[in-house]
N, C-alpha and C positions, 0 to 999 in steps of 0.2 A: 831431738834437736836441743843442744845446749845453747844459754842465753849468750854465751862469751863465742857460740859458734857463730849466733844469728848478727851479734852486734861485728866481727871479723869481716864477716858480706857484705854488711852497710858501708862499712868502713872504706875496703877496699873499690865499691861503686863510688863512695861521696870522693875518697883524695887520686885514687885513681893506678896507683900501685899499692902491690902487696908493702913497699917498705916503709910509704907514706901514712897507709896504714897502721901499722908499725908502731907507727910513732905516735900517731893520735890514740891508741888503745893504751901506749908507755907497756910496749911488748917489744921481742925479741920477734924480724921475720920470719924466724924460724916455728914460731909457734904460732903467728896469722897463717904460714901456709900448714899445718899438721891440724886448723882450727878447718877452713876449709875441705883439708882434704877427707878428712871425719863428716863433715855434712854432706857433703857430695857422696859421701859411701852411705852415708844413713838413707839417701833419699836415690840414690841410684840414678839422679843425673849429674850431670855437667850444669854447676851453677853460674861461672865465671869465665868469660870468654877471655883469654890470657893476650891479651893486646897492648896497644899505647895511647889512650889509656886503657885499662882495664874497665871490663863494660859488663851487666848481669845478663844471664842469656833466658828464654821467656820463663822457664822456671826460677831462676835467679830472683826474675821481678818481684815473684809473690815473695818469696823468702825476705826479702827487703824492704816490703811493704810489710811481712810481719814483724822484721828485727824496728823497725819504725817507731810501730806501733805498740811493743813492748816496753823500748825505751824511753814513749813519751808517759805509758802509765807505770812504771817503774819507776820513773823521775820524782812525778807528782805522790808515789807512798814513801820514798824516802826523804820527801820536803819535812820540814818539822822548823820551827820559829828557831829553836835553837843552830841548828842546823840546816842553812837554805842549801835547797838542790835547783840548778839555772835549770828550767823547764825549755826545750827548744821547742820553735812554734814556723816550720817551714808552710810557708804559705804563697800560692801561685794568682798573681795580679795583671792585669793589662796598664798597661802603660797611661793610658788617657784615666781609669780609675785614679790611681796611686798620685798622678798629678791633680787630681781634683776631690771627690769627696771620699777617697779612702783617705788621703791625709788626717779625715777626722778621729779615723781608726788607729792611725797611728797616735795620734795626740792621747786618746784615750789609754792606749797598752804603754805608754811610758811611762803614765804613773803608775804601772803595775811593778811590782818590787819580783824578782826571781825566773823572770821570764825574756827571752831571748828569742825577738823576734827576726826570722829569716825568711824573708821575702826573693821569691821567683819573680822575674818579670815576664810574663811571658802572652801572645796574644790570646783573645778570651775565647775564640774557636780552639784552641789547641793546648788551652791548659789541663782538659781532661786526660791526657796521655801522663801529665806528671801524676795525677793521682792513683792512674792504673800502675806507674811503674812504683809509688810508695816513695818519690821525692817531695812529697807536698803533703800537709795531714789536709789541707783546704786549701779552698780555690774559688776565684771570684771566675765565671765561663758562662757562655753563651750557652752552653749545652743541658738542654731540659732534661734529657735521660740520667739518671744518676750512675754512675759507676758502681760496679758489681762493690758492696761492704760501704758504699757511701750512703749520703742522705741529701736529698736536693734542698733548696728553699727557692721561690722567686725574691728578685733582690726590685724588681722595677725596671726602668729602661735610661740606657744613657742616648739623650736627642742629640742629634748633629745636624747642624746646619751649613748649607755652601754660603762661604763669607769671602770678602778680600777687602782692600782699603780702596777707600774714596778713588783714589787716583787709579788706580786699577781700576775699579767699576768703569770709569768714565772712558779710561782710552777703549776698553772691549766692547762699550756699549752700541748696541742694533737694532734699531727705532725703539721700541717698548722693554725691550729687551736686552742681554748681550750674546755673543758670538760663541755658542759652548763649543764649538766644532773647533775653534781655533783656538781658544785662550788659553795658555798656561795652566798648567795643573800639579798641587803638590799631594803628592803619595807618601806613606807612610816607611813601608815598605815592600816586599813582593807579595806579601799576605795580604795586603790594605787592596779588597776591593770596591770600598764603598762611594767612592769617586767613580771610580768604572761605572757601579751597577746603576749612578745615577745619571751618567750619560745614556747609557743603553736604555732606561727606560725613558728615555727622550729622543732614541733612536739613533743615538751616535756614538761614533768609536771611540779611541783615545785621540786627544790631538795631537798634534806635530811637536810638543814641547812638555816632558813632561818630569818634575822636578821630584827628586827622593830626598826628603831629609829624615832620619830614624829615631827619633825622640823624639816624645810629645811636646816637650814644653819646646823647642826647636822648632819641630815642626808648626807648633804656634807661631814661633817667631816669625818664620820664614813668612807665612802668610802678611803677619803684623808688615815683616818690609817690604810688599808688595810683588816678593818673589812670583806667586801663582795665584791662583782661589785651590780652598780645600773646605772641608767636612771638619770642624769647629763641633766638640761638645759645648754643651751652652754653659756650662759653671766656669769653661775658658772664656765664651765668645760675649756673654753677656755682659760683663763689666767694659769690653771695649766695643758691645753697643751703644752703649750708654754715653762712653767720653768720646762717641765719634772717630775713633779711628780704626773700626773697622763697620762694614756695611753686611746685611746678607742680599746674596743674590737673587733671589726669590720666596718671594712670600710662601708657595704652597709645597716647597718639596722641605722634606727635612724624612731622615732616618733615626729612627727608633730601633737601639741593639738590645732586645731584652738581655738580663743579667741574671746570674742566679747560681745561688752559694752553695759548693757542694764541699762534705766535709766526711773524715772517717765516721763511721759508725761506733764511735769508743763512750764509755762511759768515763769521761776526761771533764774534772772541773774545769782545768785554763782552757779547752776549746771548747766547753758551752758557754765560759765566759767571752771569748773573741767572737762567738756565733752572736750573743748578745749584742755584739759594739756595733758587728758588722749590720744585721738587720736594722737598727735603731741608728745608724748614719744614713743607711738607704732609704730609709723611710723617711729621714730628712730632707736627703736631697736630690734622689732621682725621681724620674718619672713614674707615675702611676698606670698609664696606659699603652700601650700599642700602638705600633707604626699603622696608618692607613694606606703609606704611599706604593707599601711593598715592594723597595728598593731589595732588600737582601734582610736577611733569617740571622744573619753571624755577623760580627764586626772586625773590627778592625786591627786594634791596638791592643 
């Protein structure tokens, strides 16, 4: 396996044709497909499913998780002050993260000089698939297991609590109580079952009304104008405890999604640096323990 073979692979999975390709190597297509057709003969599979777009087939994946992981420690030895090399740093986020204390992560990597941070958004149940396919060096995921060549860490837990506004509370409210059977409810999206799992462990289904908005900070909103009640991390819900304009709905239920940062196994200065940022914001500002309520294991966003 040649390094101009391995990086051709990547190429053609990240822009999605052989010509786009092409063009990000600053090659002729003729020599992206003669780069493939050489690796595909060295290893005796079918790397590349020839589709719209072009896609890695399950042998593909490792090859691409290794052209990856060549090019991020290749980068960082031909860095030199005289000479900066942009270090790329693809890394896979839930969406309620990235709107709340990974933001601090970012603040920290901006004043990093040579580094090219690209972020996935993707939910924290199902970010382990981009590490196994070699789109992501790290990943903020719910999944304790590490992926085969990675390294886990616990990160802590993000709490969510059922919130809506004042005015909302009041119309649904049912003597001590409000009406979870009926009231309005906002989802995330088709993944987001943590609204569900907290009905069901109260014995009830979804209600008759039930609202999707697919961004975090949106789906903030939506709550904030009294669209529904939803599942609020607290780094959102707490500052509009405080100014009163939103409520939680119950004192004793809230969900705990443990977190926890999985990362290639490289011996990589810029991502034992981001391993540092990321542990040392978590330890700021997530939780330290475990749900009791034992709503749901995986989250949401």
């Amino acid at each position: 396996m040649q390094p101009d073979q391995l990086a051709a692979l990547a190429a053609i999975v990240e822009h999605g044709t052989f010509e786009a390709a092409a063009r990000s190597l600053h090659v002729t297509t003729s020599a992206v497909s003669q780069r493939i057709r050489a690796l595909e003969t060295s290893t005796g599979q079918v790397l590349v499913r020839r589709t719209t777009p072009c896609a890695a087939t399950p042998a593909g994946e490792v090859l691409v998780r290794l052209a990856r992981q060549w090019a991020l420690l290749l980068d960082e030895a031909r860095a030199a002050p005289d000479a900066p090399v942009v270090v790329d740093l693809p890394v896979a986020v839930n969406a309620d993260s990235l709107a709340t204390w990974f933001r601090g992560v970012v603040g920290e990597v901006a004043g990093w000089s040579g580094v090219r941070l690209r972020l996935h958004v993707e939910d924290q149940g199902w970010s382990s698939d981009l590490l196994r396919r070699g789109d992501v060096l790290a990943a903020v995921t719910s999944d304790p297991v590490a992926v085969q060549g990675c390294t886990v860490d616990p990160l802590g837990s993000m709490r969510y609590r059922p919130a809506a506004t004042p005015a909302f509370a009041d119309r649904w409210r049912a003597g001590r109580g409000y009406d979870w059977a009926v009231m309005p409810v906002v989802v995330f999206n088709d993944k987001d079952a943590l609204q569900h799992d907290l009905l069901v462990a109260r014995g009830l289904g979804p209600p008759p009304v039930v609202h999707r908005v697919p961004t975090s900070a949106d789906f903030h909103e939506a709550v904030r104008l009294g669209l529904g009640w939803g599942l609020l991390p607290s780094p959102q819900l707490d500052p509009d405890l405080v100014s009163g304009a939103l409520v939680t709905l119950s004192a004793r239920d809230h969900v705990d999604v443990p977190l926890f940062w999985q990362r290639w196994r490289l011996e990589s200065p810029t991502l034992a640096r981001l391993t540092a940022a990321v542990a040392a914001e978590a330890d700021r500002t997530l939780t330290r323990r475990t749900s009791t309520t034992g709503h749901r294991e995986h989250g949401r966003k």
